[in-house]
N, C-alpha and C positions, 0 to 999 in steps of 0.2 A: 461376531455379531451376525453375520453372514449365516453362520449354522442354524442358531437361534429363530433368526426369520424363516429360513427352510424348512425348521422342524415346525415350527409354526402354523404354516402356510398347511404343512402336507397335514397337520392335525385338521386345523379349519376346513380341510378339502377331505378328507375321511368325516368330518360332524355333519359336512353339506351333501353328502352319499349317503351318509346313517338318515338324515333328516328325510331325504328323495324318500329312500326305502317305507320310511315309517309313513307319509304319507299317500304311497303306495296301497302297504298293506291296510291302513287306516280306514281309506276311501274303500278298499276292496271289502271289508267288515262291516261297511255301513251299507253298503248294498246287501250283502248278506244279510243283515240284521233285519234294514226297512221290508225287504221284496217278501224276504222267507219267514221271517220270526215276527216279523209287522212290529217291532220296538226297534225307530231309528234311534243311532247314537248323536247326539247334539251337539257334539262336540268336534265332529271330524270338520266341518268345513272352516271350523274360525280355528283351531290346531293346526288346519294345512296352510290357512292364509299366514298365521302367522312365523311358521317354518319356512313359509317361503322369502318372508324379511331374512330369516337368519340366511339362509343357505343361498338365497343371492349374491347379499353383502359380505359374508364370511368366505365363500370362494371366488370373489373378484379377484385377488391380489394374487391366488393359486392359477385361476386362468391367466394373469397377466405374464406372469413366469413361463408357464409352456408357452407363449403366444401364441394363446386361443380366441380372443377376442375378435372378434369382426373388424377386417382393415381395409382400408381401400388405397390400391397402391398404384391404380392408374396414373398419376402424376411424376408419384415416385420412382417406378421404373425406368422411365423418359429421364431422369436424372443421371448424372456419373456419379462416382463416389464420393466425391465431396459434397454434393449437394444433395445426395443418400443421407450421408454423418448427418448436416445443418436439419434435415427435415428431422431423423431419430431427436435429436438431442432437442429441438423446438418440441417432439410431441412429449420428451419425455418431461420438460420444464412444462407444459402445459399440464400436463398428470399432475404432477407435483404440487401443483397451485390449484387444479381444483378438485383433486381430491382432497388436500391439506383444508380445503375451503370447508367443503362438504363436513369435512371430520369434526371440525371447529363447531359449526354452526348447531350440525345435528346433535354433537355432546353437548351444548348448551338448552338444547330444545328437551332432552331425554335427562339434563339435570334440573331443569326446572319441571318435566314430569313429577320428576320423584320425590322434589320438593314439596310441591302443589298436592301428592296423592291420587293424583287422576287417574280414575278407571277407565276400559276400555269395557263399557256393558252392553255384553253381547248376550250368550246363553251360558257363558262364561263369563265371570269380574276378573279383567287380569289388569296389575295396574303398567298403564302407558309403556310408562317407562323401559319397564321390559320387551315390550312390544318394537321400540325403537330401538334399544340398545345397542343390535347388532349393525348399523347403523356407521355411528361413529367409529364403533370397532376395525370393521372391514374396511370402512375408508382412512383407516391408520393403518392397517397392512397393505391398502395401495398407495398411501405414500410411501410406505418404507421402501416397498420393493418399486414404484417409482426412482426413487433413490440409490437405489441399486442397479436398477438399469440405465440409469444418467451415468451414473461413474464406470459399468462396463462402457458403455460407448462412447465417454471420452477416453477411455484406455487403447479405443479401436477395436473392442470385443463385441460380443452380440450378436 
């Protein structure tokens, strides 16, 4: 199951570098287009807004693994090891419950999108739904890999 998540993760974290890339080059063609050819592309800035939903939430669970996330260990240093362990294992039950939360809520909210049909009308009609999607996704790959880092650090791993 362990694999599964990894291959996962490292995919989600390759889609969230492809997605960077593309609006990158995206933005960089719109300036080209508007400054030089004077026909902007309409589409680059609500493409990039919404890559940026995927490629947030799709690589949270991949950063939580390298532990690259922003930490503050002020507290935690001034600790010994036991009180190390209890703080890891308190932040990782906290993960656990509000990303489970998040996960919960937002697939409810992205199932009644696509229930409902709601568009997002922009310069583009994309419907909701897809717009959230990545959403509850990514907050299932940080529970999972929440979940995984609870049971390393009751093992004493981590």
């Amino acid at each position: 199951m362990r694999r599964l998540l990894s291959r996962t993760l490292d995919a989600a974290a390759v889609f969230s570098a492809a997605c960077i890339a593309f609006i990158a080059l995206s933005i960089s063609c719109e300036v080209i287009a508007r400054y030089f050819l004077h026909r902007p592309l309409r589409w680059t800035v609500e493409i990039s807004e919404y890559l940026q939903i995927y490629f947030s939430f799709l690589s949270a669970a991949w950063v939580l693994r390298k532990k690259g996330h922003v930490s503050l260990d002020i507290v935690v240093v001034r600790l010994g090891p036991r009180g190390r362990k209890a703080f890891r294992l308190a932040t990782d039950i906290l993960s656990i419950v509000v990303a489970a939360t998040l996960c919960l809520f937002s697939a409810l909210v992205a199932r009644e999108q696509l229930l409902l049909g709601t568009p997002v009308i922009k310069s583009l009609e994309v419907p909701k739904w897809i717009v959230i999607a990545p959403i509850p996704l990514g907050m299932l790959l940080v529970t999972a890999e929440s979940f995984v880092k609870l049971i390393d650090d009751l093992r004493g791993g981590g």
